[in-house]
LOFI-666193 format. One record per atom (N, C-alpha, C): chain; atom name; residue in one letter; y, x, z; residue number from 0. Coordinates in pm, whole numbers, plus 50000, padded with zeros to 5 digits. Atoms other than C-alpha are relative to their C-alpha. Example, Ala and Ser with C-alpha at 12.3 -4.5 7.8 and 13.67 -1.06 7.14 Angstrom:
residues 2
NODE   c    a   r       Y       X       Z     k
NODE   A    N   a   49881   50089   50000     0
NODE   A   CA   a   49550   51230   50780     0
NODE   A    C   a   50120   50090   50000     0
NODE   A    N   s   49881   49918   49994     1
NODE   A   CA   s   49894   51367   50714     1
NODE   A    C   s   50109   49923   50073     1
***
This chain:
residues 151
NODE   c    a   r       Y       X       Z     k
NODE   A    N   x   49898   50046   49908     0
NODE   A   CA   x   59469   65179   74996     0
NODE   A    C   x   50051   50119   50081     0
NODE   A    N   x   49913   49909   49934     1
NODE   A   CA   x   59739   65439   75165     1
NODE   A    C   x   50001   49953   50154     1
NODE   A    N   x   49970   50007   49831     2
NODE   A   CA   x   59744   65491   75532     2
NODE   A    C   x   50129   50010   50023     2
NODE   A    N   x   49894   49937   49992     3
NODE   A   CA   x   60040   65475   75661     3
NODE   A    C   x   49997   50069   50159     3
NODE   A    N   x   50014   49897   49872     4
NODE   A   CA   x   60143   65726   75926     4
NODE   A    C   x   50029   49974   50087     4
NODE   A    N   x   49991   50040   49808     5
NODE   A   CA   x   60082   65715   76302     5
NODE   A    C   x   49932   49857   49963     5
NODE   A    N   x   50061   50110   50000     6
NODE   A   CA   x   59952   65335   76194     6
NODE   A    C   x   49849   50016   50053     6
NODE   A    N   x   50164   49979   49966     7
NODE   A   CA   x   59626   65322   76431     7
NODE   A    C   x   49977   49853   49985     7
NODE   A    N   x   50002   50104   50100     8
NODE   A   CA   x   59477   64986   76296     8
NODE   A    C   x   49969   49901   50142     8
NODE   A    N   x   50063   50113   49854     9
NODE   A   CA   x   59333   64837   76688     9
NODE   A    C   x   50088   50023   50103     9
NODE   A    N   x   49896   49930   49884    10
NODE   A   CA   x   59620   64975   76871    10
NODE   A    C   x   50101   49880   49986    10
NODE   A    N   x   49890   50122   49988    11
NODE   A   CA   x   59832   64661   76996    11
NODE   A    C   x   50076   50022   50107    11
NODE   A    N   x   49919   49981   49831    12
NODE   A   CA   x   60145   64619   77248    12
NODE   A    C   x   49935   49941   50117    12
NODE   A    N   x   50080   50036   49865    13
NODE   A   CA   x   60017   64550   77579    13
NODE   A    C   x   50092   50039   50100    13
NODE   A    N   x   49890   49998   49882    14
NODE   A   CA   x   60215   64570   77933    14
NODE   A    C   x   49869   50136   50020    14
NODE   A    N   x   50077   49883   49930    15
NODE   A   CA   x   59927   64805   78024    15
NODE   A    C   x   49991   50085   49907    15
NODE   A    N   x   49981   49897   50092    16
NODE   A   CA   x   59954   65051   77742    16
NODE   A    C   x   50149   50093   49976    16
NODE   A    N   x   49803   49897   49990    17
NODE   A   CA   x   60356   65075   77770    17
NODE   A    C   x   49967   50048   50146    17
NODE   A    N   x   50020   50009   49898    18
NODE   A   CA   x   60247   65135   78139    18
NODE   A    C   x   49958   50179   49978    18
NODE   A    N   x   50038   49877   50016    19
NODE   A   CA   x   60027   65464   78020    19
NODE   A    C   x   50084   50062   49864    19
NODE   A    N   x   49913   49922   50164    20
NODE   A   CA   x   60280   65528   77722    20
NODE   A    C   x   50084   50058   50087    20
NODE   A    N   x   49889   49912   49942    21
NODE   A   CA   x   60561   65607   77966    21
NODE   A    C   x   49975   50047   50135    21
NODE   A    N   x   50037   49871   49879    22
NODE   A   CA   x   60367   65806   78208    22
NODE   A    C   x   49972   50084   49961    22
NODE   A    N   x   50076   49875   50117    23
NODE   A   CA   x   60225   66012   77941    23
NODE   A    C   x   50142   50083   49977    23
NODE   A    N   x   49900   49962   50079    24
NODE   A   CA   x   60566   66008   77780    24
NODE   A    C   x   50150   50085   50078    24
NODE   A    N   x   49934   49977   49868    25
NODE   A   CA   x   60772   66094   78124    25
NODE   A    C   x   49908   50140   50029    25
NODE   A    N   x   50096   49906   49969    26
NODE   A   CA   x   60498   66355   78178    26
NODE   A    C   x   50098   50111   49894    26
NODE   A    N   x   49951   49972   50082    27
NODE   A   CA   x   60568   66502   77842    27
NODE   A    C   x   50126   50071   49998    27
NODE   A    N   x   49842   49968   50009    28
NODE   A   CA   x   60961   66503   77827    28
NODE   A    C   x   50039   50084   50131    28
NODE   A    N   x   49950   49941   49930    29
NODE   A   CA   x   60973   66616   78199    29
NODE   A    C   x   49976   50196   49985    29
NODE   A    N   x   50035   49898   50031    30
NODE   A   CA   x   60752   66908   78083    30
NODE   A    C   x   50086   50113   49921    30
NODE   A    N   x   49890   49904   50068    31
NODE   A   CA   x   60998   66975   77777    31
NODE   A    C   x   50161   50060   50086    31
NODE   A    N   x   49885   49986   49942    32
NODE   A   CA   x   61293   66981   77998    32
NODE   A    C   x   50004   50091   50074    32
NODE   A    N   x   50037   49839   49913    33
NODE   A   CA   x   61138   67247   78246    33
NODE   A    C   x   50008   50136   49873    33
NODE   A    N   x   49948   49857   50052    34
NODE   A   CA   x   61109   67478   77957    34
NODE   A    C   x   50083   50028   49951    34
NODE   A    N   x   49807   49949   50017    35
NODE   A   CA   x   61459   67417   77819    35
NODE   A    C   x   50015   50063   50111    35
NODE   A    N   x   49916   49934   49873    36
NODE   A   CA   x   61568   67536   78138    36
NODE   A    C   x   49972   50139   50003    36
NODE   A    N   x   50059   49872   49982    37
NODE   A   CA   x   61358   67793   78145    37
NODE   A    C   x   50024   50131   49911    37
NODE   A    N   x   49943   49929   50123    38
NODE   A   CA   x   61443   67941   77822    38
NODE   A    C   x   50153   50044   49973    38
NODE   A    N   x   49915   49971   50035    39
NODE   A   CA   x   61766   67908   77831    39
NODE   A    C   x   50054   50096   50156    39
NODE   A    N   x   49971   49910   49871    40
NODE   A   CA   x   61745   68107   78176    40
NODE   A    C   x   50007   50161   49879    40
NODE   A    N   x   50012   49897   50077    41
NODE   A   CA   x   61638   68419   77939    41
NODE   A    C   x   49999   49990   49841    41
NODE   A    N   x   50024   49966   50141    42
NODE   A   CA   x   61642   68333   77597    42
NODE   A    C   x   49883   50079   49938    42
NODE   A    N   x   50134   49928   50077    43
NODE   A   CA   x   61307   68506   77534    43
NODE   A    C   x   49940   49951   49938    43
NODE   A    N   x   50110   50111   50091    44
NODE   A   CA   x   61051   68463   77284    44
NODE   A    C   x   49901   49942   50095    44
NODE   A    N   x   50083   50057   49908    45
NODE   A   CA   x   60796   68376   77577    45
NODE   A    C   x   50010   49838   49985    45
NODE   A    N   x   49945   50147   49976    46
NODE   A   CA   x   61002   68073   77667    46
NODE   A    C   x   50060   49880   49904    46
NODE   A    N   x   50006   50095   50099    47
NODE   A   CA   x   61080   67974   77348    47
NODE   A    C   x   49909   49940   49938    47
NODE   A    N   x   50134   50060   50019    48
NODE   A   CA   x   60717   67941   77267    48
NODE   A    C   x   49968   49891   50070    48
NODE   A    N   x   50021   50141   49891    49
NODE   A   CA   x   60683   67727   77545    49
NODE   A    C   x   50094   49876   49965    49
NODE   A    N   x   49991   50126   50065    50
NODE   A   CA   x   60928   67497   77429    50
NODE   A    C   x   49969   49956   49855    50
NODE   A    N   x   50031   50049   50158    51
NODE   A   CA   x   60842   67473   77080    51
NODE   A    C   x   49820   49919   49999    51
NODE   A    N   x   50126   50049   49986    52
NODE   A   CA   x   60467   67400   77237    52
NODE   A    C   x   50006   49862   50059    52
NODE   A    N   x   49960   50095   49886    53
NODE   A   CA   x   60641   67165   77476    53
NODE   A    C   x   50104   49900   49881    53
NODE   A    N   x   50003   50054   50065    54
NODE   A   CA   x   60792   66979   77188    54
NODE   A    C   x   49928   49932   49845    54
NODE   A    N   x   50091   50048   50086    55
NODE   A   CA   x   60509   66916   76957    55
NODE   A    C   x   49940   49962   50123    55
NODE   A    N   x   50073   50091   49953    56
NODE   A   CA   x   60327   66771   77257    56
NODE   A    C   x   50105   49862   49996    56
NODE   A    N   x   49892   50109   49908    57
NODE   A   CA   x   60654   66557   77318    57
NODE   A    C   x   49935   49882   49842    57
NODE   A    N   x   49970   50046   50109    58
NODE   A   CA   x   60653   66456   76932    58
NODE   A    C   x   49882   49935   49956    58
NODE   A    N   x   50125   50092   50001    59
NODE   A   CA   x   60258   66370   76908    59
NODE   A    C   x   49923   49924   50066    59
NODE   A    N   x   50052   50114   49922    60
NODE   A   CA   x   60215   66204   77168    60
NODE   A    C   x   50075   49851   49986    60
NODE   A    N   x   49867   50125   50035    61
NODE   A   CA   x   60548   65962   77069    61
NODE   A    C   x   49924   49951   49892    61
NODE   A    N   x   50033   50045   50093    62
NODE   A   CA   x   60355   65947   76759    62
NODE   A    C   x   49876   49846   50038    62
NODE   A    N   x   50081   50081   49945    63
NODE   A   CA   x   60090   65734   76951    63
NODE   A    C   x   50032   49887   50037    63
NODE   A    N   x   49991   50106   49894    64
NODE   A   CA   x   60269   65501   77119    64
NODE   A    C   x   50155   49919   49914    64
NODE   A    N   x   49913   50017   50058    65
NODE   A   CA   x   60523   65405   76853    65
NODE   A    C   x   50007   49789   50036    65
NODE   A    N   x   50028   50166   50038    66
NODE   A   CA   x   60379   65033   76885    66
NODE   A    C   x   50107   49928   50174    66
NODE   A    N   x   49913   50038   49880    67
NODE   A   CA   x   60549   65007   77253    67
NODE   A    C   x   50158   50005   50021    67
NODE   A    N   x   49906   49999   49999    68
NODE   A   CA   x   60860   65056   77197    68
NODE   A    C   x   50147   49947   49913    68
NODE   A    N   x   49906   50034   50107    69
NODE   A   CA   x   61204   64954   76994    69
NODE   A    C   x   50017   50109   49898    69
NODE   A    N   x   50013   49900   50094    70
NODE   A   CA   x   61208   65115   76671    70
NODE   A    C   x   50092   50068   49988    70
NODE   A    N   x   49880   49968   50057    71
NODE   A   CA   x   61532   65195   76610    71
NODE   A    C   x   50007   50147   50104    71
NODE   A    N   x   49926   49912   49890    72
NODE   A   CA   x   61614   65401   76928    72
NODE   A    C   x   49843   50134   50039    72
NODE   A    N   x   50126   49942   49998    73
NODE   A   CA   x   61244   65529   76921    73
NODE   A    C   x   50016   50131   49868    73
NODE   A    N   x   49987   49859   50167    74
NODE   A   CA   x   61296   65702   76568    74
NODE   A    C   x   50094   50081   49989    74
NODE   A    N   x   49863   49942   49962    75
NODE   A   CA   x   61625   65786   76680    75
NODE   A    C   x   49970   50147   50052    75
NODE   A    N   x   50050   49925   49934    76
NODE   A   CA   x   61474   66011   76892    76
NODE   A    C   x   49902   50089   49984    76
NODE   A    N   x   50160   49958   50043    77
NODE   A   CA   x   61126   66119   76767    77
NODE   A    C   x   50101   50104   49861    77
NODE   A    N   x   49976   49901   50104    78
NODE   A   CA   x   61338   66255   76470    78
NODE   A    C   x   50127   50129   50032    78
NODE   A    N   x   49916   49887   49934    79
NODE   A   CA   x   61587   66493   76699    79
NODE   A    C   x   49851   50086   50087    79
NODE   A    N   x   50119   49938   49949    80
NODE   A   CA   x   61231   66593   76823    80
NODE   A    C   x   49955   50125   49928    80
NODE   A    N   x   50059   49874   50149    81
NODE   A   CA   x   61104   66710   76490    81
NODE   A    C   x   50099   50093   49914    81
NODE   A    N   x   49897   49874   50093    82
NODE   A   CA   x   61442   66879   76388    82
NODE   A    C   x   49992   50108   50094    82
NODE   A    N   x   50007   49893   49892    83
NODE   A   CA   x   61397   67111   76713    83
NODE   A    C   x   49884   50057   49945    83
NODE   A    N   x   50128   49964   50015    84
NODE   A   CA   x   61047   67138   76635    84
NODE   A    C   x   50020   50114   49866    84
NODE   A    N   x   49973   49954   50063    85
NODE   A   CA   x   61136   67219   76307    85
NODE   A    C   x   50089   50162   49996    85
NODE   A    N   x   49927   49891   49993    86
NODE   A   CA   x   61402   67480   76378    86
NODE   A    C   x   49920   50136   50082    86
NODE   A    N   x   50052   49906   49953    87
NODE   A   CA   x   61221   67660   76667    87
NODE   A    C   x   49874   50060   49928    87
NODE   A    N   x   50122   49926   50055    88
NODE   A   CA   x   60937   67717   76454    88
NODE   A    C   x   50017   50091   49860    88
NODE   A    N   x   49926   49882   50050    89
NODE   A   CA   x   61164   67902   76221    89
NODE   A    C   x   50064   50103   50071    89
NODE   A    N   x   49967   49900   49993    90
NODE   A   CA   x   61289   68110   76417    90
NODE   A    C   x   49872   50032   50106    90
NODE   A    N   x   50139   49986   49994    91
NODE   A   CA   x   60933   68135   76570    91
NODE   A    C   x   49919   50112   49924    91
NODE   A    N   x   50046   49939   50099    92
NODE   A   CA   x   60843   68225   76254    92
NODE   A    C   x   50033   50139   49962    92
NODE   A    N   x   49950   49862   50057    93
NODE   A   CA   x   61096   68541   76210    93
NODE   A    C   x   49914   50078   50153    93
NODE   A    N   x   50074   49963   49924    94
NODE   A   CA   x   60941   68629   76524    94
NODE   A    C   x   49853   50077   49993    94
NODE   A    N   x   50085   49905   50038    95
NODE   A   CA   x   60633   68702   76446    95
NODE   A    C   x   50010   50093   49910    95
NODE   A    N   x   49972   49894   50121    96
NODE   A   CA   x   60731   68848   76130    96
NODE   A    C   x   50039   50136   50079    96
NODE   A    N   x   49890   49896   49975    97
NODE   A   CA   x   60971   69119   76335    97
NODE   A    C   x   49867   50064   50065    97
NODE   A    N   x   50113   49972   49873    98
NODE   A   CA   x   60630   69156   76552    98
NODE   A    C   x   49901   50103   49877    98
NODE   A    N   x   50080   49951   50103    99
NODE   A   CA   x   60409   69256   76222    99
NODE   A    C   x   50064   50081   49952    99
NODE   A    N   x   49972   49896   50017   100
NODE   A   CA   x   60679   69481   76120   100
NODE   A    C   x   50018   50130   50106   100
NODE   A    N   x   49990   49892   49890   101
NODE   A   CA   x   60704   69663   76465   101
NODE   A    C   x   49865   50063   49991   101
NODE   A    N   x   50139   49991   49966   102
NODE   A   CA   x   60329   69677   76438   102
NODE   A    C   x   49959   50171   49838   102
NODE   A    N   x   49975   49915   50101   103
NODE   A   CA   x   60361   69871   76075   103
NODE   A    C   x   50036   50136   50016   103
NODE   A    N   x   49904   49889   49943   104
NODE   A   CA   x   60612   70105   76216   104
NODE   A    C   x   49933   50049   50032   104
NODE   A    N   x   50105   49870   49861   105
NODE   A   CA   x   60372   70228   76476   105
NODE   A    C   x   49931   50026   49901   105
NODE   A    N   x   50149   49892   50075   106
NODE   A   CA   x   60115   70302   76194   106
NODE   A    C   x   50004   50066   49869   106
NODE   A    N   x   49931   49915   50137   107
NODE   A   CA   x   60373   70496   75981   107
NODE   A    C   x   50023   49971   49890   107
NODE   A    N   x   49976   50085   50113   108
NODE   A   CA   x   60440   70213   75745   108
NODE   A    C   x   50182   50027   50005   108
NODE   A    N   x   49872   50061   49951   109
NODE   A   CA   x   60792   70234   75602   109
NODE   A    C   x   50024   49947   50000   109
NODE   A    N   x   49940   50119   49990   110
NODE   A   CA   x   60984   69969   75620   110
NODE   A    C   x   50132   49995   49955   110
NODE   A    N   x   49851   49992   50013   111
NODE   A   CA   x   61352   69920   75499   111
NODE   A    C   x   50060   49936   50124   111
NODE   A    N   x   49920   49966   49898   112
NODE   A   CA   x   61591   69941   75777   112
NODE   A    C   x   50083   49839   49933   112
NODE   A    N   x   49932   50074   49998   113
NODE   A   CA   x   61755   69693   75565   113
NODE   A    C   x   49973   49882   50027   113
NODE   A    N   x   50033   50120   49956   114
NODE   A   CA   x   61518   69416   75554   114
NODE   A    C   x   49982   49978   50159   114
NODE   A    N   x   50015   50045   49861   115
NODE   A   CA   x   61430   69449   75935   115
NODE   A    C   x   50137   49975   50023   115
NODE   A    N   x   49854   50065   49972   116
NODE   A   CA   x   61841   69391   75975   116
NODE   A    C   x   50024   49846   49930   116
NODE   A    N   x   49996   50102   50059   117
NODE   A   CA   x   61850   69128   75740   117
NODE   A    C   x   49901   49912   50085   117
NODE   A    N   x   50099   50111   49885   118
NODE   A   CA   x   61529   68936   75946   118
NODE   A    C   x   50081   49945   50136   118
NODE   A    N   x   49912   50013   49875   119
NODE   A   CA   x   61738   68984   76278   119
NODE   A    C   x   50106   49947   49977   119
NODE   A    N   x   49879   50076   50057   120
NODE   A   CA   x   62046   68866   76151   120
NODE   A    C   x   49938   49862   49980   120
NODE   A    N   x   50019   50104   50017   121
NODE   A   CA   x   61874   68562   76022   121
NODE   A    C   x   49930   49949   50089   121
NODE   A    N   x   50097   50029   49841   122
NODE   A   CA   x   61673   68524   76342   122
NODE   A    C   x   50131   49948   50106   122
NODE   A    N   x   49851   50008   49901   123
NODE   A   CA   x   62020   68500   76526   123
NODE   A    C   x   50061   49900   49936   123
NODE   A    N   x   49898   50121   50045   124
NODE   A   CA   x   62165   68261   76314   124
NODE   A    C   x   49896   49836   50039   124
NODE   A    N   x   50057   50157   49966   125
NODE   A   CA   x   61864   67988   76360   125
NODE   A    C   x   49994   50007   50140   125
NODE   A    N   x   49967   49983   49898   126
NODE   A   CA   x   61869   68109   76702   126
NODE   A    C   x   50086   49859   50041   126
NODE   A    N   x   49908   50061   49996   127
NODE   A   CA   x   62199   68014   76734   127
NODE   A    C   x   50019   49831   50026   127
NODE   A    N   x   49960   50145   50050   128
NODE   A   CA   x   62180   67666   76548   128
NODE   A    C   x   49889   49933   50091   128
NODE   A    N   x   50110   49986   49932   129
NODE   A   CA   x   61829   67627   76756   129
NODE   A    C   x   50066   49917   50123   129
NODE   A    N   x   49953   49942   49938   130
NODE   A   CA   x   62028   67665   77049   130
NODE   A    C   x   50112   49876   50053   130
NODE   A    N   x   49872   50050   50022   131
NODE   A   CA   x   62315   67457   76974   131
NODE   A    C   x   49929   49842   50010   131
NODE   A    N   x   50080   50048   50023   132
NODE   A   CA   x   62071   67181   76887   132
NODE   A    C   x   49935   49961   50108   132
NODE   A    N   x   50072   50009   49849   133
NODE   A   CA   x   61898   67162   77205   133
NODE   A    C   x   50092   49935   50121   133
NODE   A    N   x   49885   50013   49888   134
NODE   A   CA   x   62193   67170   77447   134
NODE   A    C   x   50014   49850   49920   134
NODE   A    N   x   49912   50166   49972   135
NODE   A   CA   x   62321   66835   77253   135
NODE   A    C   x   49900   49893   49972   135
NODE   A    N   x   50105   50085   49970   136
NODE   A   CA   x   61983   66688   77277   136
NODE   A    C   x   49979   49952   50109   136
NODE   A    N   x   50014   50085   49821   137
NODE   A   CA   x   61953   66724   77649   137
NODE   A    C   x   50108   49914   50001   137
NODE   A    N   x   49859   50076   49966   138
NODE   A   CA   x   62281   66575   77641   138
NODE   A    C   x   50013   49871   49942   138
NODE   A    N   x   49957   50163   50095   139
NODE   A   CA   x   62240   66268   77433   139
NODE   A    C   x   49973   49862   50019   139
NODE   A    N   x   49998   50176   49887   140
NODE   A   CA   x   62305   65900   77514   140
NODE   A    C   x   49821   49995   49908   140
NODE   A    N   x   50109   50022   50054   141
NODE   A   CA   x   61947   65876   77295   141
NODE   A    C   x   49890   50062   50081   141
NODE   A    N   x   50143   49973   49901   142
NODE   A   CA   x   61705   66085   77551   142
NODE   A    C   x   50033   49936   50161   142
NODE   A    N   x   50010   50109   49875   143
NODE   A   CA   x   61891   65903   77849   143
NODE   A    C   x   49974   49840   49946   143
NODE   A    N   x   50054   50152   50034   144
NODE   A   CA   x   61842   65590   77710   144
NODE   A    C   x   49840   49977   49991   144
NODE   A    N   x   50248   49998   50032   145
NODE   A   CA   x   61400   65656   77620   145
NODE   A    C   x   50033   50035   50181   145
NODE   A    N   x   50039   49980   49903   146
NODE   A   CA   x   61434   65817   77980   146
NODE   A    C   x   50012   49853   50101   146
NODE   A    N   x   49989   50144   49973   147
NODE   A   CA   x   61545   65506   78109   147
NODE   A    C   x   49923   49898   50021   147
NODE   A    N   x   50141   50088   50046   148
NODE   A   CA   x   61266   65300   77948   148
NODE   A    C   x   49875   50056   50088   148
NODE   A    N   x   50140   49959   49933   149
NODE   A   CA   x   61012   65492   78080   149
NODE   A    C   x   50004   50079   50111   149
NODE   A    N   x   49999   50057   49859   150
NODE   A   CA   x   61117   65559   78398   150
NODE   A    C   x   49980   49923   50125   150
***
């Protein structure tokens, strides 16, 4: 027999469970929203770590509490979660990469000039879309509407 996912098998709706779902979940989102801000103060990798950390808590903790809420507007949401998630952890990813080739450099490795341009370039474009992505998340009738709820 297949599990299906997030299905926890003793986990039922309850007034006192949506009660700790959207304090958790208010916790959570207010958390992600401090480091949007924060990030998009500097654009650094620092602060982008922080939100990409600050949206995998958002996204597994939603995974928990799926049973409290309306599905529709719930999945709505949970899956503009995991496309952020998704994205920042690509360009996450060129990140470190650019980090392991700086690291090379220093120990007289060559490197082509072209691929480290080519990395950056493509680091700037998910950037970008990253970026773009975010801004019309905070902005969307779908996280005022969950904020709403669990408010």
């Amino acid at each position: 027999m297949s599990k299906k996912k997030w299905k926890i098998e003793k986990l039922r709706y309850s007034k006192h469970l949506l009660k700790i779902a959207n304090i958790i979940l208010l916790n959570r989102f207010d958390n992600l929203l401090y480091y949007v801000d924060e990030y998009f103060k500097t654009k650094d990798i620092e602060p982008l770590h922080d939100v990409r950390i600050a949206l995998r808590r958002v996204r597994y903790n939603m995974e928990l509490f799926l049973v409290c809420y309306e599905k529709k507007l719930f999945m709505r949401l949970y899956n503009k979660i995991e496309k952020l998630q998704d994205l920042s952890g690509s360009v996450r990813d060129l990140d470190v990469f650019l980090e392991n080739i700086n690291s090379l450099k220093k120990d007289n490795v060559a490197v082509s000039e072209e691929l480290e341009y080519k990395i950056k370039e493509k680091r700037n474009i998910l950037q970008e879309e990253f970026e773009k992505e975010l801004k019309r998340f905070i902005k969307s009738r779908t996280l005022k509407s969950f904020y709403k709820i669990i408010s």
